[in-house]
C-alpha positions as CSV (number, residue, x, y, z in Angstrom):
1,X,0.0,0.0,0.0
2,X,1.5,3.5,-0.9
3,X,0.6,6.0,0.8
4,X,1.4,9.7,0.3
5,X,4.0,11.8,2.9
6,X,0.8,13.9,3.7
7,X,-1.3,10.8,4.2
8,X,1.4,9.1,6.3
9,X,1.8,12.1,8.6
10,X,-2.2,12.3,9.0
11,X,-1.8,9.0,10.2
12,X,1.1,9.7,12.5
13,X,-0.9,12.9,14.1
14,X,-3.8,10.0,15.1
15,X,-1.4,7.7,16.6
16,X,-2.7,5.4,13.7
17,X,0.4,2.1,12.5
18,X,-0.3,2.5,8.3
19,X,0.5,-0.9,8.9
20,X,-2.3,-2.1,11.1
21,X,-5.5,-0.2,8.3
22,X,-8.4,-2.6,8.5
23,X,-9.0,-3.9,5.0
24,X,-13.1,-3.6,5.7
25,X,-14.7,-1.2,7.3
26,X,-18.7,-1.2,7.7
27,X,-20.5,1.8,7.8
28,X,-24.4,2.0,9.3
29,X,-26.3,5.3,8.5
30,X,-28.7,5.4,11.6
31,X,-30.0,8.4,13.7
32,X,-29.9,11.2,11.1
33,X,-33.6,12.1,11.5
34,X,-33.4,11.4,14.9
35,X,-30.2,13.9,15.2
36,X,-31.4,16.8,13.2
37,X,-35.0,16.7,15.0
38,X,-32.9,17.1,18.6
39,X,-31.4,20.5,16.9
40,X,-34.8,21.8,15.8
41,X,-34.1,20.9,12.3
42,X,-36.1,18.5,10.0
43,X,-35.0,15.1,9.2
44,X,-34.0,15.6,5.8
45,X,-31.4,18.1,7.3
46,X,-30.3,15.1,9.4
47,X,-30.1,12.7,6.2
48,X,-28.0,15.4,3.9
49,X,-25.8,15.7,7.0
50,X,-25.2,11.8,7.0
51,X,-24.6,12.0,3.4
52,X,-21.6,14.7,3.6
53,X,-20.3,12.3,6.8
54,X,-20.2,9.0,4.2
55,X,-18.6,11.1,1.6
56,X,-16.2,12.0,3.7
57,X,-15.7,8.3,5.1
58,X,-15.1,7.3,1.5
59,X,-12.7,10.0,0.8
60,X,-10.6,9.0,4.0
61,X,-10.8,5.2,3.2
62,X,-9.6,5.9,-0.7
63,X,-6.9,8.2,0.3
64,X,-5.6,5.2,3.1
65,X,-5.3,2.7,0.7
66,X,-8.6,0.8,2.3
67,X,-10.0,-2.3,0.2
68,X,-13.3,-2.3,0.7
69,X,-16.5,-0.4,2.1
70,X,-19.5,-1.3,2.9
71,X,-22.4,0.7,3.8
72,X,-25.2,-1.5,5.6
73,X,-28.4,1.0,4.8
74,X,-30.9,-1.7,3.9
75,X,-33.8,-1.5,5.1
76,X,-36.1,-4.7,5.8
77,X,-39.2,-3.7,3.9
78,X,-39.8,-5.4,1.0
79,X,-41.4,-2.4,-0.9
80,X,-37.6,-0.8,-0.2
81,X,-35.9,-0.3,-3.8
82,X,-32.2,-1.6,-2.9
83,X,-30.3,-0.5,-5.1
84,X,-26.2,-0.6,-5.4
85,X,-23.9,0.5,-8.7
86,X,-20.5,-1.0,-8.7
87,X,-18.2,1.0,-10.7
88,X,-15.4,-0.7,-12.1
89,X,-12.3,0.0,-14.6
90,X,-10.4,-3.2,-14.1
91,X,-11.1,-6.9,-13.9
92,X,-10.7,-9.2,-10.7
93,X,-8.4,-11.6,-10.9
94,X,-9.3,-15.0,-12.0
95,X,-8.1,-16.7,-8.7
96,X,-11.2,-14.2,-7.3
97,X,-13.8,-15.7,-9.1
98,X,-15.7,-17.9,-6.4
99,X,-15.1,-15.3,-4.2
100,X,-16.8,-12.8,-6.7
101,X,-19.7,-15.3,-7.6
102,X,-20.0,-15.8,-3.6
103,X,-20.7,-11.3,-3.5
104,X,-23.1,-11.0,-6.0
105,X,-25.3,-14.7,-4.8
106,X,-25.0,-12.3,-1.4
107,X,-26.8,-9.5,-3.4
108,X,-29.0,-11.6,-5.2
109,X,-30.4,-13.5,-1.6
110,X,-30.0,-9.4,0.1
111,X,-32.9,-8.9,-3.2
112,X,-30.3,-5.9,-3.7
113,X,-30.2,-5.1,-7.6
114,X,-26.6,-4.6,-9.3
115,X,-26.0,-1.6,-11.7
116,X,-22.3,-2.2,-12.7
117,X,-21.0,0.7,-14.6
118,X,-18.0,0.1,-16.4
119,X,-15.0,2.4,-17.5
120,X,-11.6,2.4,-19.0
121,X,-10.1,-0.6,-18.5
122,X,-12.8,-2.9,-19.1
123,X,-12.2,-6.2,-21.2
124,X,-14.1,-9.2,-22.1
125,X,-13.7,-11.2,-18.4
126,X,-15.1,-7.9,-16.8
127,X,-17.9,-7.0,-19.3
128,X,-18.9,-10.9,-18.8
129,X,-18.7,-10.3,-14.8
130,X,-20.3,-7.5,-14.8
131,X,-23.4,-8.2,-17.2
132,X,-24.0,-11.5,-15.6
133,X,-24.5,-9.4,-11.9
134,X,-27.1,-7.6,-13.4
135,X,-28.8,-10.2,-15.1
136,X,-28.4,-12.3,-11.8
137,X,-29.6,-9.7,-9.5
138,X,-32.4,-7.9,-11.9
139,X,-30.1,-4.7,-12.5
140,X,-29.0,-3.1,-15.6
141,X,-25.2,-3.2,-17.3
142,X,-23.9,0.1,-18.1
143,X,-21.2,1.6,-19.7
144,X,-18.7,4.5,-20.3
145,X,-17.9,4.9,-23.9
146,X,-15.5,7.3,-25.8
147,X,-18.0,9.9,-25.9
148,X,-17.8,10.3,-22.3
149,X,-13.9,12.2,-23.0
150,X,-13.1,10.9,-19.4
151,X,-10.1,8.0,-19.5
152,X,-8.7,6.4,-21.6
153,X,-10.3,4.4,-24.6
154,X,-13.2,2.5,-23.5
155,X,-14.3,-1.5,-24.5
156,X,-17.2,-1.4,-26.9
157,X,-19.7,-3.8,-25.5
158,X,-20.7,-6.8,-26.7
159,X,-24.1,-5.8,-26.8
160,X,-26.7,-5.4,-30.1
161,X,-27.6,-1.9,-29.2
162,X,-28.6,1.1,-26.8
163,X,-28.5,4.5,-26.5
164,X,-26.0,6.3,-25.2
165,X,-26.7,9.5,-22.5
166,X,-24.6,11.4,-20.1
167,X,-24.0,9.0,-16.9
168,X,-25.6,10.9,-14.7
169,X,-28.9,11.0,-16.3
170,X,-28.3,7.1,-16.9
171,X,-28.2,6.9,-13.1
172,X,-31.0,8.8,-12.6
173,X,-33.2,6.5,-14.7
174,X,-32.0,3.5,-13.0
175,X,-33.3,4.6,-9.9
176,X,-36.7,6.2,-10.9
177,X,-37.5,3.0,-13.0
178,X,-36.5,0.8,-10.1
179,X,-39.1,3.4,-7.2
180,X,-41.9,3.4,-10.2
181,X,-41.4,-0.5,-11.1
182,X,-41.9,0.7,-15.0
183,X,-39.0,0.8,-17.5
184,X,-38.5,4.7,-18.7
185,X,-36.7,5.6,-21.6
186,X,-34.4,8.3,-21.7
187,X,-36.0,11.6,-22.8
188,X,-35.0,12.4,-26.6
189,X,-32.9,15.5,-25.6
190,X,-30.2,13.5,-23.5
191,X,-29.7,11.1,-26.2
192,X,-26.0,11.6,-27.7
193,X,-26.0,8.5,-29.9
194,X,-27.8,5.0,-30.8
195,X,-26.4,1.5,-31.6
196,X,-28.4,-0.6,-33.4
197,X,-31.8,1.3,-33.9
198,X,-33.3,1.0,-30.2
199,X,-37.3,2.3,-30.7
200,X,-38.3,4.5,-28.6
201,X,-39.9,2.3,-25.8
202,X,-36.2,0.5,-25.2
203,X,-36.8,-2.3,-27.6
204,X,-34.5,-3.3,-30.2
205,X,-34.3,-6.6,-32.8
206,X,-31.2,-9.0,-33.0
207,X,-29.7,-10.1,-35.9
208,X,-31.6,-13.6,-35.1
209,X,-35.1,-12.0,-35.1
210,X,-35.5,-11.8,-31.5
211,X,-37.3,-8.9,-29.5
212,X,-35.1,-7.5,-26.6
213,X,-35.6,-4.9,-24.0
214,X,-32.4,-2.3,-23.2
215,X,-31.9,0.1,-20.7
């Protein structure tokens, strides 16, 4: 793990061994309502607090180096839309492959749906990895392509056709169609570009004659 001189001396002002980091750290966003309503505030205050706290959780853990976090916000009702995008710009390693089909079987029985979004770096093993999470879990595959001017050159999928819009509206879809339960298309205005000749309602034929619906 390297760390930067400033990180190192961060570390050294919190009595903190670089060498003794946790490699998984869990993070629980409880009490933000209950936190802004003792300050006279309302809740939402609370939750846009806890937000800014997780961002900077994330920062920290990036900056040190940290493998993985995890933050445990699901909640038990089964009308909750749990939703998780995994961005990614490199494959695992092949060694990691039970390990990988062991996180997203954990998804799949949390009922949490997978939105990978890949970026530069992508090949065929992550593609593959990636699309079959989101098929698994009832998520959607999405993609960074050269359009985006961010990285370096991005994998064309393997994939008949879509449409291609700014990420963030992508993102934005994602999670409207999974709180409505209806597939939306993306408004006419944020498309850049389409592969393949999608219609309008997100359907598109194959080369064999079949009928599929894209995001």
């Amino acid at each position: 793990m390297n760390l930067t001189p400033a990180t190192l001396q961060r570390l050294a002002d919190a009595g903190l061994d670089p060498a003794r980091l946790p490699r998984h750290i869990a993070v629980i966003m409880d009490g933000n309502g209950r936190w802004a309503e003792e300050r006279g505030k309302q809740r939402i205050h609370g939750h846009l607090e806890g937000v800014k706290s997780v961002r900077r959780t994330i920062e920290e853990c990036c900056r040190l180096g940290i493998e993985q976090l995890t933050q445990l916000t699901w909640r038990a009702d089964p009308s909750v839309a749990k939703v998780a995008f995994w961005v990614g710009d490199a494959p695992h390693h092949e060694q990691r492959g039970a390990a990988m089909k062991q996180a997203v079987l954990h998804a799949l029985g949390a009922g949490i749906h997978l939105y990978p979004v890949s970026a530069s770096g992508t090949n065929d093993l992550l593609e593959l990895t990636m699309r079959s999470a989101a098929e698994i879990t009832g998520g959607r595959y999405l993609f960074l392509t050269d359009d985006s001017g961010v990285g370096g050159p991005h994998k064309t999928p393997e994939i008949p056709c879509y449409f291609v819009t700014k990420l963030a509206r992508a993102l934005v879809r994602a999670v409207a169609m999974e709180v409505s339960g209806n597939y939306i298309g993306p408004d006419p205005a944020d498309v850049v570009r389409t592969v393949g000749g999608p219609s309008s309602d997100g359907k598109c034929t194959t080369e064999d004659g079949q009928t599929v619906q894209i995001f």
